[in-house]
Biopython code that builds the backbone (N, CA, C, O; Angstrom):
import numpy as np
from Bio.PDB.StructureBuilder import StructureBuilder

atoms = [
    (1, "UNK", "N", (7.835, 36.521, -43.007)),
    (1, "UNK", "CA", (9.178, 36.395, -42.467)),
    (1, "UNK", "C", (9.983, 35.453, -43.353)),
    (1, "UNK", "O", (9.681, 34.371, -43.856)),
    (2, "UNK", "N", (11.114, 36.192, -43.397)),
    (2, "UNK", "CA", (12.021, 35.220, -44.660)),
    (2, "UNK", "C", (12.726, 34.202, -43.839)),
    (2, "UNK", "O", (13.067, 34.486, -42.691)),
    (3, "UNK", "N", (13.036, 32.691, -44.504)),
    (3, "UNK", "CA", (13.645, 32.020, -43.521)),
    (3, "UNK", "C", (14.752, 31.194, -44.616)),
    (3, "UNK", "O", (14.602, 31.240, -45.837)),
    (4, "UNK", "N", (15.707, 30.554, -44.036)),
    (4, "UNK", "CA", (16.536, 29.642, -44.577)),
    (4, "UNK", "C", (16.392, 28.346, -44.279)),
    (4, "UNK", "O", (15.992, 28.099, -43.141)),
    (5, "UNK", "N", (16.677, 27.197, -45.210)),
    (5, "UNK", "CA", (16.434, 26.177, -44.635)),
    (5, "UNK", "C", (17.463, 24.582, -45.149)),
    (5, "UNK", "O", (17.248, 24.233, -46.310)),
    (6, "UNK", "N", (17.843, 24.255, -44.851)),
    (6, "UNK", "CA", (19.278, 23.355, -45.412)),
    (6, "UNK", "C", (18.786, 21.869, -44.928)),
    (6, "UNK", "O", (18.649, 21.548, -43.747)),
    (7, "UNK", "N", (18.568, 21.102, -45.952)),
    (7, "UNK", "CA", (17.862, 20.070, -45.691)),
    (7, "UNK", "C", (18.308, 18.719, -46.277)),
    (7, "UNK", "O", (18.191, 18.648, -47.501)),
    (8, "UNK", "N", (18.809, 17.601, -45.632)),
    (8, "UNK", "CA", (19.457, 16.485, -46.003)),
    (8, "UNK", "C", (18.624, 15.118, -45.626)),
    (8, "UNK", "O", (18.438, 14.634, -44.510)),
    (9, "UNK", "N", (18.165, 14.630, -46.957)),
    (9, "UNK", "CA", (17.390, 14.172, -46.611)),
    (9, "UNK", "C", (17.843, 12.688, -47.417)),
    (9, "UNK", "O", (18.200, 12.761, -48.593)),
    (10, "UNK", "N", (17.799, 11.153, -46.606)),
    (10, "UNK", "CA", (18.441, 9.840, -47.477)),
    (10, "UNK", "C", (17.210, 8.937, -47.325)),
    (10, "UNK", "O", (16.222, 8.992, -46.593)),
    (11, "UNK", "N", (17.605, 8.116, -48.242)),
    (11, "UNK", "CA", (16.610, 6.868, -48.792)),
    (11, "UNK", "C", (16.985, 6.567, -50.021)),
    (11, "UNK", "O", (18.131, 6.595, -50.471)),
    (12, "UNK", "N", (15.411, 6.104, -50.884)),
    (12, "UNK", "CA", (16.063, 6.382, -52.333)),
    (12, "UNK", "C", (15.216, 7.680, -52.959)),
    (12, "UNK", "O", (14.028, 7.864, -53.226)),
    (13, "UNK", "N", (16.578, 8.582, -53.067)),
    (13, "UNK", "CA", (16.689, 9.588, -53.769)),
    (13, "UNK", "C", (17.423, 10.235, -54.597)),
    (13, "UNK", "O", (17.398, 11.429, -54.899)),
    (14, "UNK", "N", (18.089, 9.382, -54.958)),
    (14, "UNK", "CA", (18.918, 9.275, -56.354)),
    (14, "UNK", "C", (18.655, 8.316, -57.287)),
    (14, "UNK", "O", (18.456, 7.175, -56.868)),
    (15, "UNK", "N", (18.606, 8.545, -58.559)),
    (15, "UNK", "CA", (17.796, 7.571, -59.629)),
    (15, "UNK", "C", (16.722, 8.012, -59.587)),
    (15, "UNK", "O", (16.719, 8.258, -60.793)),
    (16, "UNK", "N", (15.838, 8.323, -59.295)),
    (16, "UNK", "CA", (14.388, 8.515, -59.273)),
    (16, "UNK", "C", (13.611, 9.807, -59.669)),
    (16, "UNK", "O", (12.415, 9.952, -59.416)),
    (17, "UNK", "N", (14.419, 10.787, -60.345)),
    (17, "UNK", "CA", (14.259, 12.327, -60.113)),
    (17, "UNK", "C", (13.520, 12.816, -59.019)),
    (17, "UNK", "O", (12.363, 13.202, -58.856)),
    (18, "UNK", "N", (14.591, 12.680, -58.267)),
    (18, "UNK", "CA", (14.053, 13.810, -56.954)),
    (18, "UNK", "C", (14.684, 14.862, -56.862)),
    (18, "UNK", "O", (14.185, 15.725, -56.141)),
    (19, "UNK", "N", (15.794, 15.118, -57.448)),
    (19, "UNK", "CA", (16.160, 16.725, -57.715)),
    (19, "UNK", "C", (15.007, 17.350, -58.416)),
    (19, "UNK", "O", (14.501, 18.250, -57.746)),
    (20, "UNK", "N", (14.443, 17.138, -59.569)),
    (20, "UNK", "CA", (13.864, 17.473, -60.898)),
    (20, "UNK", "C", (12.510, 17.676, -60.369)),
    (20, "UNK", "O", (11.964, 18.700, -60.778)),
    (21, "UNK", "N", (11.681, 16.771, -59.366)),
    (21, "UNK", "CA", (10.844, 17.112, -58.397)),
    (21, "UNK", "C", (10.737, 18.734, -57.466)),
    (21, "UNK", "O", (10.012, 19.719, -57.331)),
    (22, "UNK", "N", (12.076, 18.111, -56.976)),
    (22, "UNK", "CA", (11.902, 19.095, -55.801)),
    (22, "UNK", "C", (12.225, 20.579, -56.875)),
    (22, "UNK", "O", (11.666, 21.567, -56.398)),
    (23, "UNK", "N", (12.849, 20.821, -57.930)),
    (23, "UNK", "CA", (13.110, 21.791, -58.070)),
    (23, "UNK", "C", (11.784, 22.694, -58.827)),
    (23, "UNK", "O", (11.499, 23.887, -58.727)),
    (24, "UNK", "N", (11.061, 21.470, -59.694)),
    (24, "UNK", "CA", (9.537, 21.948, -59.630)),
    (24, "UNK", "C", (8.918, 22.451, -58.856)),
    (24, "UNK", "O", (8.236, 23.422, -59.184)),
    (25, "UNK", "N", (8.924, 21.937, -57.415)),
    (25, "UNK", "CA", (7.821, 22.022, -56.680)),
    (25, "UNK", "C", (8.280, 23.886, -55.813)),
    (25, "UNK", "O", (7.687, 24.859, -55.347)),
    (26, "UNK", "N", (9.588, 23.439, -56.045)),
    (26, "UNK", "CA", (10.350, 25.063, -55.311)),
    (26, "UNK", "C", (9.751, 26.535, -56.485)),
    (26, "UNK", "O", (9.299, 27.648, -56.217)),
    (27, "UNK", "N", (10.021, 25.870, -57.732)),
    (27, "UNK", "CA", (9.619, 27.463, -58.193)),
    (27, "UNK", "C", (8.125, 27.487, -58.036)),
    (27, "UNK", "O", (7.721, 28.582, -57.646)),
    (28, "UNK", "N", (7.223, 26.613, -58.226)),
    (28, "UNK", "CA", (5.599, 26.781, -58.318)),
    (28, "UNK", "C", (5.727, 27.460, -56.512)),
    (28, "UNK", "O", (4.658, 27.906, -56.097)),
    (29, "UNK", "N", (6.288, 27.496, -56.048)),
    (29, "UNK", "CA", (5.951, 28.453, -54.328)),
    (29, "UNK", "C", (6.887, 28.947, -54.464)),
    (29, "UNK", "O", (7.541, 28.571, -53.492)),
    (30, "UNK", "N", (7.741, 29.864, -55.274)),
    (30, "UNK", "CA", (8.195, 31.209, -55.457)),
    (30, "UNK", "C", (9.608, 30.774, -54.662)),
    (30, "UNK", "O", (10.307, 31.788, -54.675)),
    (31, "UNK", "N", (10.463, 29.474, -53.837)),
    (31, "UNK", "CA", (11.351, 29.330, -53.548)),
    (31, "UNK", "C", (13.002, 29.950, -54.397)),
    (31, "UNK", "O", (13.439, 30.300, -55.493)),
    (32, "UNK", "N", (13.269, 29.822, -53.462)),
    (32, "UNK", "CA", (14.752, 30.108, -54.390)),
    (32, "UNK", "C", (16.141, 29.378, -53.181)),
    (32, "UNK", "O", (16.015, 29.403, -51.956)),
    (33, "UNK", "N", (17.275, 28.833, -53.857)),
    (33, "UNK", "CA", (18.163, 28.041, -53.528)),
    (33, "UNK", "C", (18.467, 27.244, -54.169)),
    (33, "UNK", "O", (18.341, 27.524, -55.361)),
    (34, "UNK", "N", (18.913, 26.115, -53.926)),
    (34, "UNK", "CA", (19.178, 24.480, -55.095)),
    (34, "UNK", "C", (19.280, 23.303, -54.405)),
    (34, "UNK", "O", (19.236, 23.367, -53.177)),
    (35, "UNK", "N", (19.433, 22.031, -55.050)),
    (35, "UNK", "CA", (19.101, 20.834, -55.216)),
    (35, "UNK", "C", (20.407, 20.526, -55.580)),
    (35, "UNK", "O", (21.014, 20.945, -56.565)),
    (36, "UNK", "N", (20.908, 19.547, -54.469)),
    (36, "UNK", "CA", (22.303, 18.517, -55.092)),
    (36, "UNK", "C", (22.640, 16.884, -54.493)),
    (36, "UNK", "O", (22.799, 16.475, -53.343)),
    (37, "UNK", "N", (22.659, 16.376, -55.454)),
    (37, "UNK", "CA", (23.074, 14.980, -54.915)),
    (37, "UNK", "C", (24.535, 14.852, -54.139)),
    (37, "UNK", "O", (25.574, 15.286, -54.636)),
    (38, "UNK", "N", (24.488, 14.414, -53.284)),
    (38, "UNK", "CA", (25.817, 14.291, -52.423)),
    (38, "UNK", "C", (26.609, 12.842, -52.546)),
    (38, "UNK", "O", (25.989, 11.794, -52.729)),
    (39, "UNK", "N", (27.746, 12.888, -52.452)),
    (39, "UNK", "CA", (28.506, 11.406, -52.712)),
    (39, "UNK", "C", (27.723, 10.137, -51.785)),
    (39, "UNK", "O", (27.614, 8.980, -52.190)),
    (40, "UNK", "N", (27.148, 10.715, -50.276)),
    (40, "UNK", "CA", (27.099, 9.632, -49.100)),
    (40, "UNK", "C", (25.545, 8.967, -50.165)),
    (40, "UNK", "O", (24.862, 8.069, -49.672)),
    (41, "UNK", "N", (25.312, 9.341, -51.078)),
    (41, "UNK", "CA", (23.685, 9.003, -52.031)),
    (41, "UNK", "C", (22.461, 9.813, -50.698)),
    (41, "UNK", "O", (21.255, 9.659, -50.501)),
    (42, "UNK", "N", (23.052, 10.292, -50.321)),
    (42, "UNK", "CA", (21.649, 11.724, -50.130)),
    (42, "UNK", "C", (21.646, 12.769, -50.929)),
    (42, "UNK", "O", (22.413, 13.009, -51.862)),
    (43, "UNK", "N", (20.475, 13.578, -50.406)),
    (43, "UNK", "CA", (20.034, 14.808, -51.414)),
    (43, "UNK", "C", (20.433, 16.105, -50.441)),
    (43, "UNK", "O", (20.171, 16.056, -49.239)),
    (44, "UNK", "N", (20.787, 16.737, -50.765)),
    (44, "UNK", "CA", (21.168, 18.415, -50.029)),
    (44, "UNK", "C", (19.701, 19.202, -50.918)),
    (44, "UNK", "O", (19.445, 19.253, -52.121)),
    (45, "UNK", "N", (18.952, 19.740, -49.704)),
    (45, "UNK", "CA", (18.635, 20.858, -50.920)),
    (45, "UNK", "C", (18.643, 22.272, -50.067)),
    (45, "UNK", "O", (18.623, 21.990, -48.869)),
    (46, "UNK", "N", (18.667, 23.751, -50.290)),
    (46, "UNK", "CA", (18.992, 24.550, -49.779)),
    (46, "UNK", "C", (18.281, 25.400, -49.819)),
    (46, "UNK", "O", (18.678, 26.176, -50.688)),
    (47, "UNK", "N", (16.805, 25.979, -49.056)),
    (47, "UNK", "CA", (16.053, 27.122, -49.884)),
    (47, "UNK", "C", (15.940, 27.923, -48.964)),
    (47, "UNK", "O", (16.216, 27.651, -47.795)),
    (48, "UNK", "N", (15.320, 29.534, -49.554)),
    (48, "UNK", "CA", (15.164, 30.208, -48.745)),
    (48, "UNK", "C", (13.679, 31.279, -49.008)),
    (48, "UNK", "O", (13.422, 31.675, -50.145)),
    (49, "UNK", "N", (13.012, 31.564, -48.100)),
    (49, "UNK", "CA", (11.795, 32.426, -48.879)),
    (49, "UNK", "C", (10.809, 32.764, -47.921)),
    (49, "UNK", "O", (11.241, 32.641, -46.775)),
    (50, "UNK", "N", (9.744, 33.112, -47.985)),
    (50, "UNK", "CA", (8.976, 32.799, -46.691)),
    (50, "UNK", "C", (8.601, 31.569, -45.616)),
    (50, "UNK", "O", (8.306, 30.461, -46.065)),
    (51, "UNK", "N", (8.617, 31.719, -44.758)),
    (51, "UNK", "CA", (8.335, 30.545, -44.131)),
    (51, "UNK", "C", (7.497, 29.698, -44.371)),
    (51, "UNK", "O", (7.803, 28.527, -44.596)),
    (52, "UNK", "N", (6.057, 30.224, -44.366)),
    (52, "UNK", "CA", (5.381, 29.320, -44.567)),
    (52, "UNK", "C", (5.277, 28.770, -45.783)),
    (52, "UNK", "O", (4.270, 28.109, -46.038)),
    (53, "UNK", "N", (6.231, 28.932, -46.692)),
    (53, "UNK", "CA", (6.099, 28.479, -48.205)),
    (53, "UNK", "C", (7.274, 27.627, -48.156)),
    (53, "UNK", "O", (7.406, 26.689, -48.943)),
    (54, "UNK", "N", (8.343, 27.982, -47.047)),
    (54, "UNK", "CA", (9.194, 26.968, -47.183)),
    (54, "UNK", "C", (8.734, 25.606, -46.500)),
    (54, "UNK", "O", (8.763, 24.515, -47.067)),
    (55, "UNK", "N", (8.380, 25.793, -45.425)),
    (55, "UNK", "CA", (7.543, 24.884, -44.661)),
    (55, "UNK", "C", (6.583, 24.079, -45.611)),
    (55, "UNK", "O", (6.618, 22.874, -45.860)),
    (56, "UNK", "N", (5.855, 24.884, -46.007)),
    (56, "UNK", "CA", (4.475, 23.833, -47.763)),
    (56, "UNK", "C", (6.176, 22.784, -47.974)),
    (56, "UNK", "O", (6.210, 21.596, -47.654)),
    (57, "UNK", "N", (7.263, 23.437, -48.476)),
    (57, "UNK", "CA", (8.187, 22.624, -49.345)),
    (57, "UNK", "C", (9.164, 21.824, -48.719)),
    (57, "UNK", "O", (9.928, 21.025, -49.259)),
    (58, "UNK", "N", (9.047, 22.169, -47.310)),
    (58, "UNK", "CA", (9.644, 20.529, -46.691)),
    (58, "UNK", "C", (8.272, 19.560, -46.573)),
    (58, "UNK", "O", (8.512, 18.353, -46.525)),
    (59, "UNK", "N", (7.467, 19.790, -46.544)),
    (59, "UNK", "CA", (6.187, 18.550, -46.243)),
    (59, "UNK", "C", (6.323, 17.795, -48.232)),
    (59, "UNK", "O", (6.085, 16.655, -48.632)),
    (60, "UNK", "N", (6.623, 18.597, -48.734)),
    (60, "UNK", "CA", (6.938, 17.852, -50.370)),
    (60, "UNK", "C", (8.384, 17.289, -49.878)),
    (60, "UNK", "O", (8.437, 16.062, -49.971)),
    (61, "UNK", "N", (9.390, 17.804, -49.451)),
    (61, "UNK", "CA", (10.647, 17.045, -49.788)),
    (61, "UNK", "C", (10.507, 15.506, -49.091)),
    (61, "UNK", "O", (11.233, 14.587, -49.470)),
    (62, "UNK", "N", (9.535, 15.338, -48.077)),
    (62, "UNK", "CA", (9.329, 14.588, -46.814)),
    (62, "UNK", "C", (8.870, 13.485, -48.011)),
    (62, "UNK", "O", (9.635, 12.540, -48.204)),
    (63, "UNK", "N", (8.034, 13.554, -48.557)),
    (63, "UNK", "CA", (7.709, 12.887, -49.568)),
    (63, "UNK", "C", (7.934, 12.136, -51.069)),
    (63, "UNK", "O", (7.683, 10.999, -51.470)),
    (64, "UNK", "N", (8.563, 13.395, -51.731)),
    (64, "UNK", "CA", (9.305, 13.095, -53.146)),
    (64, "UNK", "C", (8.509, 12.778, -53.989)),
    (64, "UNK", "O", (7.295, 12.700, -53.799)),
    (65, "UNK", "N", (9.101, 12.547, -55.059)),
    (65, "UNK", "CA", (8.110, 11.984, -56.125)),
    (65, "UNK", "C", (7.802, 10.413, -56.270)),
    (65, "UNK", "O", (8.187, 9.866, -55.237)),
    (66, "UNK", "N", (7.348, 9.648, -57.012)),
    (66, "UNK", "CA", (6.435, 8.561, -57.259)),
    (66, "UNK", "C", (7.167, 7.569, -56.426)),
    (66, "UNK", "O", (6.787, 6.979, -55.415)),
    (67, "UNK", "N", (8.476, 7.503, -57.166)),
    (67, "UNK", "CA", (9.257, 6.571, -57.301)),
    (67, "UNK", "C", (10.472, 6.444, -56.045)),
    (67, "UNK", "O", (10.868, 5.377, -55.575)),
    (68, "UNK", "N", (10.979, 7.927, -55.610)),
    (68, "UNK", "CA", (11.209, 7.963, -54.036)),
    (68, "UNK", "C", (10.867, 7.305, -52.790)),
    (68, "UNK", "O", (9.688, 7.002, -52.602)),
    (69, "UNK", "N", (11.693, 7.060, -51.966)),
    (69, "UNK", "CA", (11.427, 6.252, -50.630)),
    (69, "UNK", "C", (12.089, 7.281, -49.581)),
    (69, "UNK", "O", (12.975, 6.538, -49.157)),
    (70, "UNK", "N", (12.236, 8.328, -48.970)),
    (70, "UNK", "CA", (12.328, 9.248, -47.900)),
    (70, "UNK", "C", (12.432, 8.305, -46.779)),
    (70, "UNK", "O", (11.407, 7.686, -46.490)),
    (71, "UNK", "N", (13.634, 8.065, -46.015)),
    (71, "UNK", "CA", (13.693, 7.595, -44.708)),
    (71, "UNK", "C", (13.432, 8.823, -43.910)),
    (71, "UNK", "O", (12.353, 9.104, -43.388)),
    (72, "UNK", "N", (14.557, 9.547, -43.866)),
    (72, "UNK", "CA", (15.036, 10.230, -43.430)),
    (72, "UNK", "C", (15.222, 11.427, -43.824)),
    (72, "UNK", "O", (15.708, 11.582, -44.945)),
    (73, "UNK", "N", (14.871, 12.646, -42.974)),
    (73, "UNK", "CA", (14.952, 13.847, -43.168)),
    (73, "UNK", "C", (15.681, 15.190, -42.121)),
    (73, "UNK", "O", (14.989, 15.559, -41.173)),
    (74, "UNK", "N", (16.645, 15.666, -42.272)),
    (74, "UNK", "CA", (16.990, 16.618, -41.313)),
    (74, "UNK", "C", (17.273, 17.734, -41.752)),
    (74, "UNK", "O", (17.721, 17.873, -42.889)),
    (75, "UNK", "N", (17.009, 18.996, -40.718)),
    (75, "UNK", "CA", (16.565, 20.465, -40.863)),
    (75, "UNK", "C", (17.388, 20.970, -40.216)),
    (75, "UNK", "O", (17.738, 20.574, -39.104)),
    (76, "UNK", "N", (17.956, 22.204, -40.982)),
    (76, "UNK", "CA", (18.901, 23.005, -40.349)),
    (76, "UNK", "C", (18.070, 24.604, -40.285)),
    (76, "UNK", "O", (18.506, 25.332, -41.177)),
    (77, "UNK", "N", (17.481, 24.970, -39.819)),
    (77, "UNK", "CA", (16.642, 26.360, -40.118)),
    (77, "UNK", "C", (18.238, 27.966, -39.687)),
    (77, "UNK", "O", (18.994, 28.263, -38.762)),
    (78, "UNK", "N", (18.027, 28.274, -40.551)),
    (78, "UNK", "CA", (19.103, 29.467, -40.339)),
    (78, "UNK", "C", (18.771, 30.600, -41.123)),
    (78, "UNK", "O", (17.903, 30.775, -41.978)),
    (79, "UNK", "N", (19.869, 31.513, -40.529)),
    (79, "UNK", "CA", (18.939, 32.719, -40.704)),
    (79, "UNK", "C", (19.145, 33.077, -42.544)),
    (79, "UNK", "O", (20.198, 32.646, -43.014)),
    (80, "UNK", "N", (18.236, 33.789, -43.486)),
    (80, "UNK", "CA", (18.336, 33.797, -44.838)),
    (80, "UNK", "C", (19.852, 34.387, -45.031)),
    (80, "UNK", "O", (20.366, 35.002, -44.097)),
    (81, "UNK", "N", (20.609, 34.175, -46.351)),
    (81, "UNK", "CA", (21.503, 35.028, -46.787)),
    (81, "UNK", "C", (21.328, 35.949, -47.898)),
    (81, "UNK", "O", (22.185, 36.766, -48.234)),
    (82, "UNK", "N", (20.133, 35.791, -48.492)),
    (82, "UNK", "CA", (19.784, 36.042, -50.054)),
    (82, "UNK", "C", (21.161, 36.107, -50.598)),
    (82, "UNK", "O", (21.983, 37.023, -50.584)),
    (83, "UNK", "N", (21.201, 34.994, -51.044)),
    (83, "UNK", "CA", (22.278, 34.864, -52.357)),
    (83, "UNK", "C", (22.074, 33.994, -53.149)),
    (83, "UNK", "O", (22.976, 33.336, -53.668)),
    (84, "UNK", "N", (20.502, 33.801, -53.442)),
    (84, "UNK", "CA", (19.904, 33.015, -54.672)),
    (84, "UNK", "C", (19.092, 34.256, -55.494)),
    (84, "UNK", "O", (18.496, 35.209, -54.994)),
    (85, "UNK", "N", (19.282, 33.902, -56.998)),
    (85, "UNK", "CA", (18.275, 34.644, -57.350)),
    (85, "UNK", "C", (17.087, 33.704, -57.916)),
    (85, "UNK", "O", (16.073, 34.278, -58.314)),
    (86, "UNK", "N", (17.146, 32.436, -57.970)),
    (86, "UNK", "CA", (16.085, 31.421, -58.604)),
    (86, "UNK", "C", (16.476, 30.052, -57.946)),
    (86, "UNK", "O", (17.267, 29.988, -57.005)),
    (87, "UNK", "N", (15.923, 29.068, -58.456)),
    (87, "UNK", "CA", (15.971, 27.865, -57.974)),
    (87, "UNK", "C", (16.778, 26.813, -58.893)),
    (87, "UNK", "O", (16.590, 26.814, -60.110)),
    (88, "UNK", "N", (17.655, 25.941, -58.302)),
    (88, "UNK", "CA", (18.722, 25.250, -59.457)),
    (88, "UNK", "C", (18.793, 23.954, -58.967)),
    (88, "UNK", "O", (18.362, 23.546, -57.888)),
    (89, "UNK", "N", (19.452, 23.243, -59.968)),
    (89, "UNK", "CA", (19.827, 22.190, -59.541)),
    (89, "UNK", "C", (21.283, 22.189, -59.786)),
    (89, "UNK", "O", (21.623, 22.614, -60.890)),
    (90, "UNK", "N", (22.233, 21.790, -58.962)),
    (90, "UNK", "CA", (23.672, 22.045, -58.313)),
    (90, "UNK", "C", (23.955, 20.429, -58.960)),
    (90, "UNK", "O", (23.265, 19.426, -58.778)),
    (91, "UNK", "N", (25.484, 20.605, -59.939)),
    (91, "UNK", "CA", (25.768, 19.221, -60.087)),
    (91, "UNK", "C", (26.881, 19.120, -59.241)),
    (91, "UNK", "O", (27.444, 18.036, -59.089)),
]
sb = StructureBuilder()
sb.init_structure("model")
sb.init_model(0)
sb.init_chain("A")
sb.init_seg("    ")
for serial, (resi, resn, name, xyz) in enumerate(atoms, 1):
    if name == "N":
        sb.init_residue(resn, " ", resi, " ")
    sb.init_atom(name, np.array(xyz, "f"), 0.0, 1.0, " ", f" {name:<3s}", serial, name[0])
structure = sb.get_structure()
């Protein structure tokens, strides 16, 4: 089942490559959508694909890479639009 998933997630996640993370971790599970830093210094990221592969890739966003601190995380689950064809990072 294909799902959508819109995810805003603050701490420190800017400076630290957590776009560059997450956008790794999205193509190695076949994701597709993008990655953008937002003015408030949170991260937007936007994917869509099977569920349970999107699901594997919020338990990574929950986390981040090395140098990341994840307070906070919130989920918008909606229904897919397919209007990605790969995974990006959005400046």
């Amino acid at each position: 089942m294909e799902v959508r998933a819109e995810i805003v997630v603050n701490g420190l996640v800017q400076g630290v490559s957590y776009r560059y993370f997450v956008i790794r971790e999205a193509q190695k599970l076949g994701l597709k959508g993008y990655t953008q830093n937002l003015y408030t210094g949170e991260v937007l990221t936007v994917i869509e694909g099977e569920k349970v592969m999107v699901e594997e890739m919020i338990k990574k966003i929950k986390v981040g890479p090395i140098h990341a601190s994840v307070k906070f995380c919130k989920i918008d689950w909606q229904e897919p639009k397919n209007e990605f064809t790969d995974f990006e990072v959005r400046f």
